[in-house]
One Martini backbone bead per residue (centre of mass of N, CA, C, O) as a GRO file, in nm:
protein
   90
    1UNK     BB    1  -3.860   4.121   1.378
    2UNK     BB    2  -3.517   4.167   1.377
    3UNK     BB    3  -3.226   3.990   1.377
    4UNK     BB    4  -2.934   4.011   1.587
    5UNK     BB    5  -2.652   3.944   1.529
    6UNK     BB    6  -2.366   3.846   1.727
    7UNK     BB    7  -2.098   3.831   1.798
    8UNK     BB    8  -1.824   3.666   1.881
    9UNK     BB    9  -1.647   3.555   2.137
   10UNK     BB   10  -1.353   3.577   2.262
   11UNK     BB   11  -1.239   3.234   2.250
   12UNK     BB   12  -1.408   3.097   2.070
   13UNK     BB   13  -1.579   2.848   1.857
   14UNK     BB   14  -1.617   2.775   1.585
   15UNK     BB   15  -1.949   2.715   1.381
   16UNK     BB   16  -1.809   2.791   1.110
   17UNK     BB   17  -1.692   2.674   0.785
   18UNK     BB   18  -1.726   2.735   0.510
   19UNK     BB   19  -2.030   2.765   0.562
   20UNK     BB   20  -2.045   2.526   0.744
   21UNK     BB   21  -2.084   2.283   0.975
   22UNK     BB   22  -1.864   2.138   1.126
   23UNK     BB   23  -1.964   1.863   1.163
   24UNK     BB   24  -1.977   1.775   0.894
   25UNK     BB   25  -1.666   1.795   0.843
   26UNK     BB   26  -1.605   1.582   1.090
   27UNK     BB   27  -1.742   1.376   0.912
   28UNK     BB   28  -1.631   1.357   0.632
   29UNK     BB   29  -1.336   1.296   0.726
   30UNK     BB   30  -1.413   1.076   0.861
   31UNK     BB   31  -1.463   0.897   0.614
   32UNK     BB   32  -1.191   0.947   0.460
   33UNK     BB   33  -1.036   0.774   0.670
   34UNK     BB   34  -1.200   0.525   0.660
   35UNK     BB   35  -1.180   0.508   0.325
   36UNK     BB   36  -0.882   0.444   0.341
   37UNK     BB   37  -0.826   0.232   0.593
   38UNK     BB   38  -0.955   0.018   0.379
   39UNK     BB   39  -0.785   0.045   0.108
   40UNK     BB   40  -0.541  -0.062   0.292
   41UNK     BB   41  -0.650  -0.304   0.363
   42UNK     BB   42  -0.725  -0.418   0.073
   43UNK     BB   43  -0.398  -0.376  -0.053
   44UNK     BB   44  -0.210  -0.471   0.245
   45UNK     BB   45  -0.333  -0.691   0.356
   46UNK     BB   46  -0.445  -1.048   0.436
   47UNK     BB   47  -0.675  -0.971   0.219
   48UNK     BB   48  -0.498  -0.887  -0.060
   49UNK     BB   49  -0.353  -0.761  -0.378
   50UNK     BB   50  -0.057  -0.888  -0.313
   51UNK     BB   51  -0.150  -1.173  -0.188
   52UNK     BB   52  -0.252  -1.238  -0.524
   53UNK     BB   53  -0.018  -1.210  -0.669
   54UNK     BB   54   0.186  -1.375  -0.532
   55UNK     BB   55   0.033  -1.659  -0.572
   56UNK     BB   56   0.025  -1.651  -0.895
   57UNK     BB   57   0.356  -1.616  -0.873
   58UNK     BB   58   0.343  -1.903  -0.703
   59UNK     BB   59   0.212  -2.066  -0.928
   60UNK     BB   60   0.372  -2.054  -1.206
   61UNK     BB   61   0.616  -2.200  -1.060
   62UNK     BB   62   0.486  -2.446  -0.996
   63UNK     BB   63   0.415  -2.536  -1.254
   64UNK     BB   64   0.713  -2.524  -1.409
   65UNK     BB   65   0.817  -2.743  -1.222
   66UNK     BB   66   0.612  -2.982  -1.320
   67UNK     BB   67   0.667  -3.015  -1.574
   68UNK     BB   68   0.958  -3.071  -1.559
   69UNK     BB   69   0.900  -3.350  -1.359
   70UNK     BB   70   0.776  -3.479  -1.575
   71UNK     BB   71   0.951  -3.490  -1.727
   72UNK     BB   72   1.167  -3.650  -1.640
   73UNK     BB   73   0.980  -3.868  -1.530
   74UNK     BB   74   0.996  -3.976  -1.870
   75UNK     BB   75   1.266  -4.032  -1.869
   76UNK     BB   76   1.317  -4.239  -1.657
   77UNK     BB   77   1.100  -4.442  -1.727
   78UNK     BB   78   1.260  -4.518  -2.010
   79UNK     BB   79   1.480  -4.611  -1.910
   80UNK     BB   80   1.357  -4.836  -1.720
   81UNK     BB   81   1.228  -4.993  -1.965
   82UNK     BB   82   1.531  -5.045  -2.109
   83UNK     BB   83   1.592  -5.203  -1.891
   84UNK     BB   84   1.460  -5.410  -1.858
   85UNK     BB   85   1.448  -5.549  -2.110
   86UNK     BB   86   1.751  -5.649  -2.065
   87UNK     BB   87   1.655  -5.851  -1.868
   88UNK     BB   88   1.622  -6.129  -1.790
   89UNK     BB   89   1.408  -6.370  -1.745
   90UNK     BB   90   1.233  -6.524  -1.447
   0.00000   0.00000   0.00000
């Protein structure tokens, strides 16, 4: 025997769209949203890409700043020991 498809009643929703069944349609959607979320969370979150090339940045900055320090302190250190020298022995 035939099956007849019957058209669908006026007013109904749709229960497939370009040939899917709509739930997977509406699964697909929703992981594609899910791992958006997760991308924007790992780009732009507090344990993101951004507080790393930050944080490196902020390393940099202080590697440079200690060169600096050491160098003056040894500019320092240097005075103090020639000026040492110049005091009489006590």
């Amino acid at each position: 025997m035939k099956r007849i498809d019957l058209p669908d009643e006026e007013g109904s929703a749709p229960k497939a769209l370009f040939g899917l069944p709509l739930w997977r349609i509406v699964m697909a959607l929703a992981a594609v949203i899910a791992l958006g979320v997760y991308v924007a969370i790992l780009l732009f979150g507090p344990n993101s890409l951004t507080v790393l090339l930050g944080l490196e940045e902020q390393r940099a900055i202080y590697e440079s700043r200690i060169k600096s320090l050491k160098a003056k302190n040894a500019a320092l250190q240097k005075e103090y020991f020639e000026l040492k020298q110049l005091e009489p022995d006590q």
